[in-house]
N, C-alpha and C positions, 0 to 999 in steps of 0.2 A: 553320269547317270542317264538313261533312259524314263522316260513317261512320268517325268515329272514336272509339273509346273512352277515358275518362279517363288509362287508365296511357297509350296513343300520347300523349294530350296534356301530360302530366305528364314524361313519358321528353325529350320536344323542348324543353319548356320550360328545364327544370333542364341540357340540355346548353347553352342560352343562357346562361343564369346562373352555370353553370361556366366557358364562353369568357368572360365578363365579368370576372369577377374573375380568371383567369389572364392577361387580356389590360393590364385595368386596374391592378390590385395586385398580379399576380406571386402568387396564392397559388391553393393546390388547394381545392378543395373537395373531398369523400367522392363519390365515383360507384359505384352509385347514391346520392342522397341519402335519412337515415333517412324510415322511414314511424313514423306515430304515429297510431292511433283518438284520435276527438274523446274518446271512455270511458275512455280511460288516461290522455288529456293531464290530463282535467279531475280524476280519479280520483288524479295522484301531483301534478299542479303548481296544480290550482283555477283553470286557466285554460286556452282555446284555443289558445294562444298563448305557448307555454312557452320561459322563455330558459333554455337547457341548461347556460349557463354557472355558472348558482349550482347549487353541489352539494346543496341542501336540497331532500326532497322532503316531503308530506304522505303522513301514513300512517293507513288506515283502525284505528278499535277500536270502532266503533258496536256491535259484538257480544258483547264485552267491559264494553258499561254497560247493555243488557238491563236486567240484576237488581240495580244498584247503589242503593242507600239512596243517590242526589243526582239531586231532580229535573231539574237543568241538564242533568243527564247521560243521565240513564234517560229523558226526553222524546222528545227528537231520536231517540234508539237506538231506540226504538219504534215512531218516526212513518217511515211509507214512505217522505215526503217529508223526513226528516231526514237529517242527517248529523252523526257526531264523528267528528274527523280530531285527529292529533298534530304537530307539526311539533320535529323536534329542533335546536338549535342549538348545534353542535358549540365546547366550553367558555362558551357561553352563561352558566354558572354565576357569570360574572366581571358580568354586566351586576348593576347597583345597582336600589335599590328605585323607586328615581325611573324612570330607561330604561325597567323594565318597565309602571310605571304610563304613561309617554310612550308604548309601542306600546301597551298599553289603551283610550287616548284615541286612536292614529291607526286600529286597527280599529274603533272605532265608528263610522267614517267609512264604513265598509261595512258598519253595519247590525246587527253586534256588539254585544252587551248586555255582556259582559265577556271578558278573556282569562286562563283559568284555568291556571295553570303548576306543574311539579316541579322545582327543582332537583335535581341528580343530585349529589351531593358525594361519595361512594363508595357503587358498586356493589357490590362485595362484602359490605358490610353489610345488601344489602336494606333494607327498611322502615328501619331503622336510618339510611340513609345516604342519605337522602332527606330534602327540606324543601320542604313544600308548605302550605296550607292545605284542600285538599280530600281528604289523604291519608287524614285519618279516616273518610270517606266508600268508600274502596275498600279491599276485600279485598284478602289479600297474593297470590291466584292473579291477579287481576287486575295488580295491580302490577307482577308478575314478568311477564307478558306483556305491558306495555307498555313495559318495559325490554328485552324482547327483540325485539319489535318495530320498537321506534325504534334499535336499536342503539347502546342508551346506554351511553355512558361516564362515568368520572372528568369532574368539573366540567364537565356539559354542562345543557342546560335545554331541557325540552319543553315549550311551547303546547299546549294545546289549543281547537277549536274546538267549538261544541256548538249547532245550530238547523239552520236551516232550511237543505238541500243547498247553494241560492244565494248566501246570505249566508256559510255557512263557506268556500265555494269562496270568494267574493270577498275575504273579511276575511284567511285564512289563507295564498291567492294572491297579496295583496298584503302582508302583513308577509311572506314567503318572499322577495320581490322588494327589500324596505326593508329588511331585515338580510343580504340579501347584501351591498349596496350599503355599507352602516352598518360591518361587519365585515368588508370587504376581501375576500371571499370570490368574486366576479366573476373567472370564470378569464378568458387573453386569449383571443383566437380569433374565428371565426366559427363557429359554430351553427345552421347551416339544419336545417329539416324538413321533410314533407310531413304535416301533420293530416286525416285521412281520416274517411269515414263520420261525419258530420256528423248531427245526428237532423233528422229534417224537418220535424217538426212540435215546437211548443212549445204547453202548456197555460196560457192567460190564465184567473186562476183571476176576473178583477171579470167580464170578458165571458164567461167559462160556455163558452167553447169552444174548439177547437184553433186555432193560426194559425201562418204558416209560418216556419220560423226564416230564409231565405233570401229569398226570394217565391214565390210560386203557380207556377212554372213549372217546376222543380228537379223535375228524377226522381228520382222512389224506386228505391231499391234492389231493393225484391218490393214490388209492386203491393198482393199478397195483405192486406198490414199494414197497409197506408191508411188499408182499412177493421174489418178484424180487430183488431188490435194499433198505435194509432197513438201509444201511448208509447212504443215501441222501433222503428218504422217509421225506417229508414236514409237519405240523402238520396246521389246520387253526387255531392255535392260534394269540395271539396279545398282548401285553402289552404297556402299556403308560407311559412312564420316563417322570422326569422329573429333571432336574441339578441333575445330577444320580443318582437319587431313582424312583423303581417302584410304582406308585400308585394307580394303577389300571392294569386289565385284564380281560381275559375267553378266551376260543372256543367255537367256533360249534362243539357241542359234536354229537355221532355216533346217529344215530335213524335208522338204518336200519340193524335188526338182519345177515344178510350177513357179513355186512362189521365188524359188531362183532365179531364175528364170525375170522376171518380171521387175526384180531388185536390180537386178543386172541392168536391162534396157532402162530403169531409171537414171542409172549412173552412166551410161551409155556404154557401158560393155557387154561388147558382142558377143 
Protein backbone atom coordinates (compact mmCIF):
# COMPACT_ATOMS: atom_id res chain seq x y z
CA UNK A 1 0.00 0.00 0.00
CA UNK A 2 0.89 3.40 -0.55
CA UNK A 3 -0.12 6.78 1.78
CA UNK A 4 -1.18 4.97 4.44
CA UNK A 5 -0.42 5.26 7.99
CA UNK A 6 0.02 2.50 10.53
CA UNK A 7 -3.20 3.01 12.56
CA UNK A 8 -5.32 2.64 8.59
CA UNK A 9 -3.16 -0.31 8.38
CA UNK A 10 -3.69 -1.74 11.76
CA UNK A 11 -7.55 -0.62 11.87
CA UNK A 12 -8.06 -3.16 8.27
CA UNK A 13 -6.07 -5.72 9.43
CA UNK A 14 -7.58 -6.61 13.04
CA UNK A 15 -11.19 -6.04 11.27
CA UNK A 16 -9.75 -9.34 9.13
CA UNK A 17 -8.97 -10.95 12.13
CA UNK A 18 -12.12 -10.13 13.87
CA UNK A 19 -14.34 -11.62 10.65
CA UNK A 20 -11.95 -14.65 11.05
CA UNK A 21 -12.53 -15.85 14.19
CA UNK A 22 -16.35 -14.74 14.17
CA UNK A 23 -16.63 -16.42 11.04
CA UNK A 24 -14.48 -19.42 12.00
CA UNK A 25 -15.10 -20.00 15.91
CA UNK A 26 -18.08 -18.11 16.48
CA UNK A 27 -16.36 -15.87 18.90
CA UNK A 28 -15.90 -11.82 19.38
CA UNK A 29 -12.99 -10.36 19.69
CA UNK A 30 -12.67 -6.65 21.59
CA UNK A 31 -13.13 -3.82 18.77
CA UNK A 32 -10.91 -1.88 18.80
CA UNK A 33 -8.25 -4.52 19.89
CA UNK A 34 -5.81 -3.36 23.05
CA UNK A 35 -2.67 -1.34 22.24
CA UNK A 36 0.46 -1.91 24.35
CA UNK A 37 4.13 0.04 24.04
CA UNK A 38 7.05 -2.36 23.40
CA UNK A 39 8.03 -0.18 27.16
CA UNK A 40 5.16 -1.58 29.05
CA UNK A 41 4.93 -4.87 27.48
CA UNK A 42 8.59 -5.51 28.41
CA UNK A 43 8.43 -3.26 31.64
CA UNK A 44 5.19 -5.55 33.32
CA UNK A 45 5.61 -9.08 31.25
CA UNK A 46 9.86 -9.25 30.24
CA UNK A 47 8.65 -9.97 26.91
CA UNK A 48 7.20 -8.59 23.48
CA UNK A 49 4.87 -10.65 23.33
CA UNK A 50 2.75 -10.95 26.30
CA UNK A 51 0.14 -13.69 26.90
CA UNK A 52 -2.52 -11.64 28.88
CA UNK A 53 -4.02 -14.77 30.02
CA UNK A 54 -1.63 -15.43 33.11
CA UNK A 55 -2.58 -13.01 35.60
CA UNK A 56 1.21 -12.49 36.93
CA UNK A 57 2.90 -9.61 36.26
CA UNK A 58 6.72 -8.18 36.91
CA UNK A 59 6.97 -5.36 39.21
CA UNK A 60 9.83 -2.90 39.21
CA UNK A 61 12.03 -2.15 42.96
CA UNK A 62 15.41 -1.20 41.31
CA UNK A 63 15.02 1.97 43.42
CA UNK A 64 14.24 0.43 46.50
CA UNK A 65 17.98 -1.52 46.48
CA UNK A 66 19.91 1.61 45.65
CA UNK A 67 21.15 1.65 49.19
CA UNK A 68 20.69 -1.99 50.22
CA UNK A 69 23.76 -3.86 52.10
CA UNK A 70 23.39 -6.97 48.95
CA UNK A 71 25.55 -6.67 46.36
CA UNK A 72 23.16 -8.90 43.98
CA UNK A 73 20.77 -6.26 44.72
CA UNK A 74 22.39 -2.78 44.93
CA UNK A 75 24.57 -3.86 41.51
CA UNK A 76 21.76 -4.06 38.91
CA UNK A 77 19.92 -1.00 40.80
CA UNK A 78 22.70 1.06 40.07
CA UNK A 79 23.75 -0.01 36.72
CA UNK A 80 21.64 1.93 33.81
CA UNK A 81 21.75 -1.13 32.26
CA UNK A 82 20.27 -3.03 35.11
CA UNK A 83 17.22 -4.17 36.19
CA UNK A 84 15.42 -5.78 39.71
CA UNK A 85 12.00 -6.78 39.03
CA UNK A 86 9.63 -8.84 41.60
CA UNK A 87 7.24 -11.38 40.33
CA UNK A 88 4.58 -12.38 43.06
CA UNK A 89 2.86 -15.72 42.94
CA UNK A 90 -0.26 -15.63 44.31
CA UNK A 91 -0.29 -18.56 47.41
CA UNK A 92 3.09 -19.61 46.00
CA UNK A 93 3.95 -20.05 49.72
CA UNK A 94 2.69 -23.81 49.27
CA UNK A 95 5.64 -24.56 46.50
CA UNK A 96 8.47 -27.02 48.56
CA UNK A 97 12.22 -26.40 48.81
CA UNK A 98 12.85 -28.53 45.85
CA UNK A 99 10.14 -26.56 43.12
CA UNK A 100 11.89 -23.57 43.93
CA UNK A 101 15.35 -24.84 43.66
CA UNK A 102 13.69 -26.66 39.97
CA UNK A 103 12.77 -22.99 38.81
CA UNK A 104 16.35 -21.82 40.09
CA UNK A 105 17.81 -24.27 37.81
CA UNK A 106 15.03 -23.58 34.77
CA UNK A 107 16.07 -19.58 35.03
CA UNK A 108 19.55 -20.26 34.58
CA UNK A 109 18.51 -21.31 31.32
CA UNK A 110 18.16 -17.58 30.63
CA UNK A 111 21.20 -16.46 31.86
CA UNK A 112 20.17 -16.16 35.75
CA UNK A 113 22.92 -16.65 38.36
CA UNK A 114 20.22 -17.27 40.98
CA UNK A 115 16.48 -16.84 41.99
CA UNK A 116 16.17 -14.90 45.15
CA UNK A 117 12.69 -15.22 46.94
CA UNK A 118 10.31 -14.15 50.09
CA UNK A 119 7.79 -16.21 51.37
CA UNK A 120 4.91 -14.22 52.62
CA UNK A 121 3.36 -16.37 55.46
CA UNK A 122 1.46 -13.49 57.29
CA UNK A 123 1.46 -9.91 56.36
CA UNK A 124 0.31 -8.50 59.21
CA UNK A 125 3.33 -9.53 61.03
CA UNK A 126 5.77 -7.70 58.72
CA UNK A 127 9.21 -8.74 59.04
CA UNK A 128 7.86 -11.11 61.43
CA UNK A 129 5.82 -12.93 58.92
CA UNK A 130 8.15 -13.40 56.39
CA UNK A 131 10.71 -16.15 55.43
CA UNK A 132 13.54 -15.54 53.27
CA UNK A 133 17.22 -15.64 53.24
CA UNK A 134 18.08 -12.34 52.05
CA UNK A 135 15.68 -10.69 54.55
CA UNK A 136 18.55 -9.67 56.67
CA UNK A 137 19.95 -7.84 54.01
CA UNK A 138 16.82 -5.29 53.74
CA UNK A 139 15.49 -2.77 55.81
CA UNK A 140 11.95 -2.95 57.04
CA UNK A 141 11.05 0.54 54.90
CA UNK A 142 12.03 -1.46 52.02
CA UNK A 143 10.20 -4.62 52.87
CA UNK A 144 7.09 -2.93 53.52
CA UNK A 145 7.28 -1.56 50.09
CA UNK A 146 7.74 -4.42 48.36
CA UNK A 147 4.92 -5.89 50.16
CA UNK A 148 2.88 -3.23 48.94
CA UNK A 149 3.98 -3.31 45.72
CA UNK A 150 3.55 -6.73 44.79
CA UNK A 151 0.27 -6.83 46.48
CA UNK A 152 1.12 -9.45 48.79
CA UNK A 153 -0.80 -11.66 50.53
CA UNK A 154 -1.22 -14.51 53.11
CA UNK A 155 0.92 -17.41 51.68
CA UNK A 156 2.10 -16.00 48.51
CA UNK A 157 5.89 -15.97 47.31
CA UNK A 158 7.93 -13.34 45.45
CA UNK A 159 10.86 -13.92 42.98
CA UNK A 160 13.03 -11.67 42.38
CA UNK A 161 15.19 -10.90 39.51
CA UNK A 162 18.46 -8.95 39.80
CA UNK A 163 21.16 -8.18 36.47
CA UNK A 164 21.29 -7.27 33.66
CA UNK A 165 17.73 -5.51 32.05
CA UNK A 166 18.00 -8.55 29.29
CA UNK A 167 18.66 -11.42 31.28
CA UNK A 168 15.97 -10.40 34.16
CA UNK A 169 13.46 -9.67 31.29
CA UNK A 170 14.27 -13.16 29.91
CA UNK A 171 14.60 -15.28 33.03
CA UNK A 172 11.68 -13.64 34.91
CA UNK A 173 9.51 -13.57 31.48
CA UNK A 174 9.87 -17.02 31.31
CA UNK A 175 9.26 -18.35 34.82
CA UNK A 176 5.88 -15.83 34.59
CA UNK A 177 5.00 -18.04 31.65
CA UNK A 178 6.09 -21.68 33.49
CA UNK A 179 4.16 -20.99 36.71
CA UNK A 180 1.27 -19.92 35.00
CA UNK A 181 1.22 -23.15 33.17
CA UNK A 182 2.70 -25.17 36.47
CA UNK A 183 -0.18 -23.57 38.65
CA UNK A 184 -3.39 -23.66 36.69
CA UNK A 185 -3.44 -20.14 36.37
CA UNK A 186 -3.86 -19.80 32.29
CA UNK A 187 -7.29 -18.05 31.99
CA UNK A 188 -9.43 -19.46 28.82
CA UNK A 189 -9.93 -17.08 25.99
CA UNK A 190 -8.28 -15.35 23.40
CA UNK A 191 -6.03 -12.46 24.05
CA UNK A 192 -4.94 -10.39 21.09
CA UNK A 193 -2.84 -7.17 21.12
CA UNK A 194 -1.48 -4.54 19.18
CA UNK A 195 2.58 -4.04 20.68
CA UNK A 196 3.45 -0.59 19.43
CA UNK A 197 6.58 1.72 19.34
CA UNK A 198 9.12 -0.76 18.92
CA UNK A 199 12.75 0.88 19.66
CA UNK A 200 14.79 1.09 16.39
CA UNK A 201 17.77 0.68 17.13
CA UNK A 202 19.44 -1.84 19.62
CA UNK A 203 23.22 -1.37 21.05
CA UNK A 204 25.78 -4.42 20.25
CA UNK A 205 27.90 -3.86 22.94
CA UNK A 206 31.26 -6.81 21.18
CA UNK A 207 30.60 -4.62 17.67
CA UNK A 208 30.73 -0.99 19.56
CA UNK A 209 27.69 0.05 17.61
CA UNK A 210 24.14 0.55 17.09
CA UNK A 211 22.19 -1.90 14.74
CA UNK A 212 18.66 -2.30 13.78
CA UNK A 213 16.29 -4.09 15.84
CA UNK A 214 13.90 -4.81 12.69
CA UNK A 215 16.21 -3.92 9.55
CA UNK A 216 17.58 -0.75 7.98
CA UNK A 217 14.63 0.34 6.46
CA UNK A 218 11.93 0.87 9.46
CA UNK A 219 10.95 4.58 9.98
CA UNK A 220 11.62 6.27 12.82
CA UNK A 221 9.20 7.68 14.64
CA UNK A 222 11.40 11.67 14.87
CA UNK A 223 14.09 11.52 12.56
CA UNK A 224 15.64 14.04 15.14
CA UNK A 225 16.60 10.92 17.62
CA UNK A 226 18.58 8.86 15.01
CA UNK A 227 20.99 10.92 15.54
CA UNK A 228 20.50 12.83 18.88
CA UNK A 229 19.11 10.16 21.14
CA UNK A 230 19.46 6.67 19.46
CA UNK A 231 18.63 4.78 22.65
CA UNK A 232 15.13 6.07 22.90
CA UNK A 233 14.78 6.64 19.01
CA UNK A 234 10.91 5.01 18.29
CA UNK A 235 10.53 2.60 15.25
CA UNK A 236 6.64 2.83 13.48
CA UNK A 237 6.53 -0.61 13.89
CA UNK A 238 3.71 -2.86 15.22
CA UNK A 239 3.05 -6.51 15.89
CA UNK A 240 -0.03 -8.34 16.88
CA UNK A 241 0.06 -11.23 19.73
CA UNK A 242 -1.82 -13.26 20.60
CA UNK A 243 -1.94 -15.62 24.03
CA UNK A 244 1.87 -15.00 23.54
CA UNK A 245 2.67 -15.69 20.14
CA UNK A 246 3.32 -13.08 17.39
CA UNK A 247 1.16 -13.49 14.33
CA UNK A 248 1.45 -10.97 12.42
CA UNK A 249 3.43 -7.46 11.76
CA UNK A 250 5.27 -4.67 9.42
CA UNK A 251 6.27 -0.89 9.50
CA UNK A 252 6.08 1.93 7.55
CA UNK A 253 9.21 1.56 5.91
CA UNK A 254 11.72 4.76 4.95
CA UNK A 255 10.64 6.34 1.42
CA UNK A 256 12.44 9.50 1.69
CA UNK A 257 16.09 9.19 0.55
CA UNK A 258 17.19 11.82 3.51
CA UNK A 259 15.93 10.01 6.23
CA UNK A 260 17.95 7.07 4.53
CA UNK A 261 20.27 8.44 4.53
CA UNK A 262 20.65 9.47 8.18
CA UNK A 263 19.45 5.74 9.42
CA UNK A 264 22.34 4.50 7.50
CA UNK A 265 25.24 6.79 9.03
CA UNK A 266 23.50 5.69 12.45
CA UNK A 267 24.25 2.17 11.77
CA UNK A 268 27.45 3.24 10.31
CA UNK A 269 26.84 2.51 6.77
CA UNK A 270 28.10 4.19 4.16
Amino acid sequence: TSFMDEDAIMTLMEEMIRHLFKAVLNIDLPNPLPRMTYAEAMRRFGVDRPDLRIPLELVEVADLMKQVDFKVFSGPANNPQGRVAALRLPQGGALSRKEIDDYTTFVANYGAKGLAYIKVNEVAKGREGLQSPILKFLPDHVVTEILARTGAQDNDLIFFGADSAKIVNDALGALRIKLGHDRGLVQAGWRPLWVVDFPLFDYDADAKRWVAVHHPFTAPKDIDKVEGDPAHALSRAYDLVLNGSEIGGGSIRIYRPEAQQRVFAALGID
